[in-house]
C-alpha positions, 0 to 999 in steps of 0.5 A: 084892315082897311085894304081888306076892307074895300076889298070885300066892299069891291067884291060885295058891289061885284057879286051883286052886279053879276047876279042882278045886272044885265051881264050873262054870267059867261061874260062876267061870272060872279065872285062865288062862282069864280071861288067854285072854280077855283076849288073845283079846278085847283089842280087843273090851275096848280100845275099851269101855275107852276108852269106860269111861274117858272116863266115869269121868275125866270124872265125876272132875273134875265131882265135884272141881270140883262138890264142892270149891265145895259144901264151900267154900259150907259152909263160909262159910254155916253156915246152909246147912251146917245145913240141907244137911249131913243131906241130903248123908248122907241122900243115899247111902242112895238106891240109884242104881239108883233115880236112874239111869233118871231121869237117862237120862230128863233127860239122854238116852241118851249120855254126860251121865247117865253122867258125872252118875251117876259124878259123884254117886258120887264127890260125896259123899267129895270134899265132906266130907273138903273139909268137914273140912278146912276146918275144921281150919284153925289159926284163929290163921292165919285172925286173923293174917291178919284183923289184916293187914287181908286179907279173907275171901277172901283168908284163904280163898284164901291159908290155907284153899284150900292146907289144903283141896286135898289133902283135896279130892284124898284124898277123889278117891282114895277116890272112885275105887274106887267111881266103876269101879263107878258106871260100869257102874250107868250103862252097865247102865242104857242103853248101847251100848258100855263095859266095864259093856255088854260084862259085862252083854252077855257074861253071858247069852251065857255068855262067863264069862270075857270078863265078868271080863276086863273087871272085871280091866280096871275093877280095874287102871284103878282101881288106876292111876287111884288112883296118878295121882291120888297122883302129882298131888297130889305134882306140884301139892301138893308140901308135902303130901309133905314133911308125910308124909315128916316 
């Protein structure tokens, strides 16, 4: 209720500066006229949506699968963690406006650069909070069941994976709000359809609010994307929820 609340408060103060402050409507169209655009256009924003989504679900799951094995190799090699580890941070200083040409040229023009260019957003997240996860493992666990004979695979299996899991999906959810956004970066760079076309489309064509109206479409995706996720690891990982609401 309060949420609702401060959004309709957000949106009141936000219809009143679009229509009596100094910004042109093109620059800023108001929230009614972004409610119009979205009726008028939602057919034209459906079809790019599911374009959009499919991406996004897809760069998801390849950088939970890729970085989950990436931490767990991290973990059991120090060595390599040594040696990757700062190349991993490193990594999010590069712009993936600079990468992205280079993965349309490698993969092409349809939906793998788009996938590998969400997929490496969302990587980085999803390996260290794994990572640390990982690391937080009660190591008298891990001797117990060295000392039963089990061996290091199984003690992987059976007390780091569970511990870990949740944490490989907290850090999906943290990647989700960015990964909208690495969306559009790789429909900007070549693409024919998509919300990320549809806005860089709508712009010079002075469809102001048609452009918004699809950001409004990437931020309620997000939001629900967010939540599924959550309703996921409740589903799957039910102990997780016993430990909060303990």
């Amino acid at each position: 209720m309060i949420a609702l609340l401060l959004v309709a408060v957000l949106l009141g103060a936000w219809q009143l500066y679009a229509s009596e402050g100094p910004v042109d409507d093109l620059i800023l169209p108001s929230p009614s006229e972004i409610a119009t655009a979205l009726w008028e256009d939602r057919s034209l924003l459906w079809s790019n949506f599911l374009v959009t989504a499919q991406e996004v679900a897809f760069g998801i799951v390849a950088a939970l699968v890729v970085g989950f094995a990436c931490a767990t190799a991290l973990h059991f090699w120090r060595p390599l963690r040594r040696a990757t580890y700062p190349l991993l941070v490193a990594s999010q200083a590069v712009p993936i406006v600079i990468v992205a040409p280079l993965l349309i040229v490698w993969l092409g023009f349809g939906m793998a650069p788009k996938v590998a260019i969400i997929a490496l957003i969302c990587f980085f997240p999803i390996v260290v909070t794994t990572l640390d996860a990982l690391g937080r493992v009660d190591r008298d666990t891990i001797r117990l069941l060295r000392t039963l004979d089990a061996s290091r695979w199984s003690a992987f299996r059976f007390a780091e994976a569970p511990a870990a899991l949740p944490a490989a999906l907290s850090g999906a959810k943290i990647a989700v709000a960015v990964a909208v956004i690495g969306a559009v970066f790789a429909e900007y760079s070549g693409s024919s359809e998509g919300l990320g076309h549809l806005i860089l489309q709508a712009i010079p064509q002075l469809e102001t609010a048609r452009a918004w109206a699809a950001v409004v479409v990437l931020a309620g995706f997000a939001v629900a994307l967010f939540y599924a996720l959550d309703v996921a690891q409740r589903r799957l990982l039910p102990w997780t929820t016993n430990e909060r609401t303990s």
